[in-house]
TIRO-2110 file (N, C-alpha, C; in Angstrom, 1 decimal):
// TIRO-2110
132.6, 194.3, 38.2, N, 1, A
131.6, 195.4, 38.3, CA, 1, A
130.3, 195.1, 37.6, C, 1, A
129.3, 195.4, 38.2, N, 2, A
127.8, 195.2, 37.7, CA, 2, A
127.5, 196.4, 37.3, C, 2, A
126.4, 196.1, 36.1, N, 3, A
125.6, 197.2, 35.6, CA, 3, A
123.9, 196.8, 36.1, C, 3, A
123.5, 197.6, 36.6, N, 4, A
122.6, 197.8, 36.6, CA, 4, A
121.2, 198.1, 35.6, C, 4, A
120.1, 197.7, 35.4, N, 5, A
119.2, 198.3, 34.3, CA, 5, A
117.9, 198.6, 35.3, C, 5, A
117.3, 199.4, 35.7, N, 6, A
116.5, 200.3, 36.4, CA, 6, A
115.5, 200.1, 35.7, C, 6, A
114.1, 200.9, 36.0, N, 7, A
113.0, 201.1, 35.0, CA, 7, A
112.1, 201.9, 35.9, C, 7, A
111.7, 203.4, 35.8, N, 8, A
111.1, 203.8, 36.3, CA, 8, A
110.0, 203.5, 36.6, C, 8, A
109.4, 203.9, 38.5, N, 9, A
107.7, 203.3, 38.8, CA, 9, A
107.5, 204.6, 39.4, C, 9, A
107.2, 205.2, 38.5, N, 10, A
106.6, 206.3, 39.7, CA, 10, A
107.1, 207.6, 40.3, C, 10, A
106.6, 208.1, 40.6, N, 11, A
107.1, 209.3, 41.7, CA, 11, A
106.3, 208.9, 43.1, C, 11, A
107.3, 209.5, 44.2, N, 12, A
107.4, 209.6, 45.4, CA, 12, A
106.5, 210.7, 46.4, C, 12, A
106.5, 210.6, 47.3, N, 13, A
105.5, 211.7, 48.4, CA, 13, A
105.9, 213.2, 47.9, C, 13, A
107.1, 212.9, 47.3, N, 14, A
108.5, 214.4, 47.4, CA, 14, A
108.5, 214.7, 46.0, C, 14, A
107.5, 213.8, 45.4, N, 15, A
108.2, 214.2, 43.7, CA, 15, A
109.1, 213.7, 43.0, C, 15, A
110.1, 212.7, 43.9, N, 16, A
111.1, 212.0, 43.3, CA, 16, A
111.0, 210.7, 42.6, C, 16, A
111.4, 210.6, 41.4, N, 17, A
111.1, 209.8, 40.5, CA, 17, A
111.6, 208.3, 41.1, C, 17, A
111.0, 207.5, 41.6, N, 18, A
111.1, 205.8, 42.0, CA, 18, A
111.4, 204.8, 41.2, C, 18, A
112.5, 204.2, 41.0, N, 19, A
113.1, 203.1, 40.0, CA, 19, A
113.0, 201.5, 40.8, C, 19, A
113.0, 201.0, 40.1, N, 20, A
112.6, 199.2, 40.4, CA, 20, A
114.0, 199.0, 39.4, C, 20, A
114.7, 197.9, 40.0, N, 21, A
116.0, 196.8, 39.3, CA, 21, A
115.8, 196.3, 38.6, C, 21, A
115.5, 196.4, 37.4, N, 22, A
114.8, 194.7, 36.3, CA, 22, A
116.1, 193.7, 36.7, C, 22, A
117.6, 194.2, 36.3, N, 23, A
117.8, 193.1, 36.5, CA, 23, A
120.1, 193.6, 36.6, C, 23, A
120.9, 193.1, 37.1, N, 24, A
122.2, 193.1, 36.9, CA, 24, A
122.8, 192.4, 35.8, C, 24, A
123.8, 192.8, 35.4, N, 25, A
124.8, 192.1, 34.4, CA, 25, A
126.1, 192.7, 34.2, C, 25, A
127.4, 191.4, 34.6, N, 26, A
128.4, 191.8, 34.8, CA, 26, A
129.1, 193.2, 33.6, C, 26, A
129.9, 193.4, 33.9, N, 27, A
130.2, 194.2, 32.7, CA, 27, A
131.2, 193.6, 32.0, C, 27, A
131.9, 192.2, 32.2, N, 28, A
132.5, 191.6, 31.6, CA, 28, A
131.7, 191.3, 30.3, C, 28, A
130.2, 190.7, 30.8, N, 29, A
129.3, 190.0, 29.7, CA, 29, A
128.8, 191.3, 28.7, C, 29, A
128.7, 192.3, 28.9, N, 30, A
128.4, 193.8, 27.9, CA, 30, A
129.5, 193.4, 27.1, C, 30, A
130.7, 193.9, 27.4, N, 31, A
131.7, 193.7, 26.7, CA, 31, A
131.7, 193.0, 25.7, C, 31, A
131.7, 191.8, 26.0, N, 32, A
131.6, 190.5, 25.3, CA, 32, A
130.6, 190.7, 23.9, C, 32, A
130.1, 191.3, 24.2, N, 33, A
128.4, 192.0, 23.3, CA, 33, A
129.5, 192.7, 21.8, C, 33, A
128.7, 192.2, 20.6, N, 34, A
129.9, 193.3, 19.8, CA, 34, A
129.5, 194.3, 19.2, C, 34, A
128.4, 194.5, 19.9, N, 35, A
127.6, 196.2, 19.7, CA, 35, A
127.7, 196.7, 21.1, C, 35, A
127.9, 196.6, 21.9, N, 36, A
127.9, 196.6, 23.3, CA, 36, A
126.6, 197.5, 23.8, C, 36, A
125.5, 196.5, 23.5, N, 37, A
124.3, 196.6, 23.8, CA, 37, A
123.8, 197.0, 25.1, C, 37, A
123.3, 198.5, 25.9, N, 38, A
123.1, 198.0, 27.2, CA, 38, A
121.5, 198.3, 27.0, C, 38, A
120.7, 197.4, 26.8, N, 39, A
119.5, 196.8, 27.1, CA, 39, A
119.1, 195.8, 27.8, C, 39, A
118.8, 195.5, 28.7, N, 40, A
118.4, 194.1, 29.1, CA, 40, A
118.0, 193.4, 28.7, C, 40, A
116.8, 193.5, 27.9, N, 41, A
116.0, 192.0, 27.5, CA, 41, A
117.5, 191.7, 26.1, C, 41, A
118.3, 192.2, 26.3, N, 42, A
119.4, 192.3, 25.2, CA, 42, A
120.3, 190.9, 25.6, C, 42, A
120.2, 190.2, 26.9, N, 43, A
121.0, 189.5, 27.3, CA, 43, A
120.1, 188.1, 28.1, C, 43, A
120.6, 187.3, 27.8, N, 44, A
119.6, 186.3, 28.1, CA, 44, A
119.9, 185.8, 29.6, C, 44, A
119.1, 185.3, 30.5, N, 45, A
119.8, 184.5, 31.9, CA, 45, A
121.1, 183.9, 32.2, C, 45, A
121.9, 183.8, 31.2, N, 46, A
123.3, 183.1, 31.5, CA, 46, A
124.2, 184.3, 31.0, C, 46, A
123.8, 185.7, 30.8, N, 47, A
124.3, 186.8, 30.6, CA, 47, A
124.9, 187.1, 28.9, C, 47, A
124.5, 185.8, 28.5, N, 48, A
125.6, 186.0, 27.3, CA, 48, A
124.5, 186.8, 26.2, C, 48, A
125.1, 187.9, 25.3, N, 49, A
124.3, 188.6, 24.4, CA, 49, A
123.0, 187.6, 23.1, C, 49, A
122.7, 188.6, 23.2, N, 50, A
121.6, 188.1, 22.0, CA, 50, A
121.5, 188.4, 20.4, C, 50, A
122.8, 189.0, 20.2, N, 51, A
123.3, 188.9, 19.2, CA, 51, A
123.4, 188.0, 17.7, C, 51, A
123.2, 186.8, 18.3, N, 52, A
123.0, 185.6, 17.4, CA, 52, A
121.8, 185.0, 17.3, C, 52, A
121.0, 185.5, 17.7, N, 53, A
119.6, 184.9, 18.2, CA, 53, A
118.2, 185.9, 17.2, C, 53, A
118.5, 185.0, 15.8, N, 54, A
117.5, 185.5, 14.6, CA, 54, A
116.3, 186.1, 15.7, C, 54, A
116.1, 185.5, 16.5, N, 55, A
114.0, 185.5, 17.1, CA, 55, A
114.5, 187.1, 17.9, C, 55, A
115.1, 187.8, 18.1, N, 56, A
115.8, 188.7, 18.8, CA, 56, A
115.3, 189.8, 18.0, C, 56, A
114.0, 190.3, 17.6, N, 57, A
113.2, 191.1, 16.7, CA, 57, A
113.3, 192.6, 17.3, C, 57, A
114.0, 192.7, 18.4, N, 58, A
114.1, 194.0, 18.7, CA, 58, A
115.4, 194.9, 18.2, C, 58, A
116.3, 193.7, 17.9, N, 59, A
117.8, 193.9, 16.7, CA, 59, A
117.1, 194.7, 15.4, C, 59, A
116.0, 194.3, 14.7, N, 60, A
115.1, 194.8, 13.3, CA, 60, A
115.1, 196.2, 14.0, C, 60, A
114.3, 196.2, 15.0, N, 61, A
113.5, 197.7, 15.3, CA, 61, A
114.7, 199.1, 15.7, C, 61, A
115.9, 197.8, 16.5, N, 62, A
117.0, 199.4, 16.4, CA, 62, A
118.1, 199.2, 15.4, C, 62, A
117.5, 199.1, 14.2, N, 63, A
117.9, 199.0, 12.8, CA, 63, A
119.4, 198.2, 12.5, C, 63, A
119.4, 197.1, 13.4, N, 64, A
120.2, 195.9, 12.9, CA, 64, A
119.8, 194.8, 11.7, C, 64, A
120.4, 194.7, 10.8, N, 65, A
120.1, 193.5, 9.9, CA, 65, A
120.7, 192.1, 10.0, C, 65, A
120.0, 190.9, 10.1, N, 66, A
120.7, 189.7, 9.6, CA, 66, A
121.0, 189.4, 8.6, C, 66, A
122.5, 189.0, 9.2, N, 67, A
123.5, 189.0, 8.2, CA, 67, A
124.1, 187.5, 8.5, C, 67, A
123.6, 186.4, 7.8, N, 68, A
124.0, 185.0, 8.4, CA, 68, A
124.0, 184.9, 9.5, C, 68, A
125.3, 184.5, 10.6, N, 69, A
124.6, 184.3, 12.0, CA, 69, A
124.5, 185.1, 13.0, C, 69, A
124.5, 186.3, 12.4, N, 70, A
124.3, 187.1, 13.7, CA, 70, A
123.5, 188.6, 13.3, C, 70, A
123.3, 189.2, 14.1, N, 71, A
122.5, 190.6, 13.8, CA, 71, A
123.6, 192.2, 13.7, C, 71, A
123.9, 192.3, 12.3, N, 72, A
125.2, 193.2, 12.3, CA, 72, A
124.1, 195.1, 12.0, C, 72, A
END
């Protein structure tokens, strides 16, 4: 099963709010995740999390700290 991550573009003739796909990821690979992150830019192109990845500065901003190798 896929997850989907959406991003709203707009509204429609009708008023209805228009979403664009950024991008899928299995839900096996969320899982996998051990915050079980659902953000996109959260998961890199081979699906696996970003968890371990110091340069991953958006872990700081939703108040994760590095903790040796990974962002707890």
């Amino acid at each position: 099963m896929a997850i989907e991550f959406l991003k709203a573009d707009g509204f429609d003739e009708n008023g209805q709010l228009r979403t664009v796909k950024v991008r899928s990821l299995n839900q096996s690979s969320a899982l996998k995740c051990p915050h079980f992150i659902l953000a996109a830019e959260h998961y890199r192109d081979d699906e696996s999390c970003r968890c371990d990845d110091k340069e991953h500065k958006e872990m700081k901003e939703w108040g994760y700290k590095w903790k040796g190798k990974r962002w707890q």
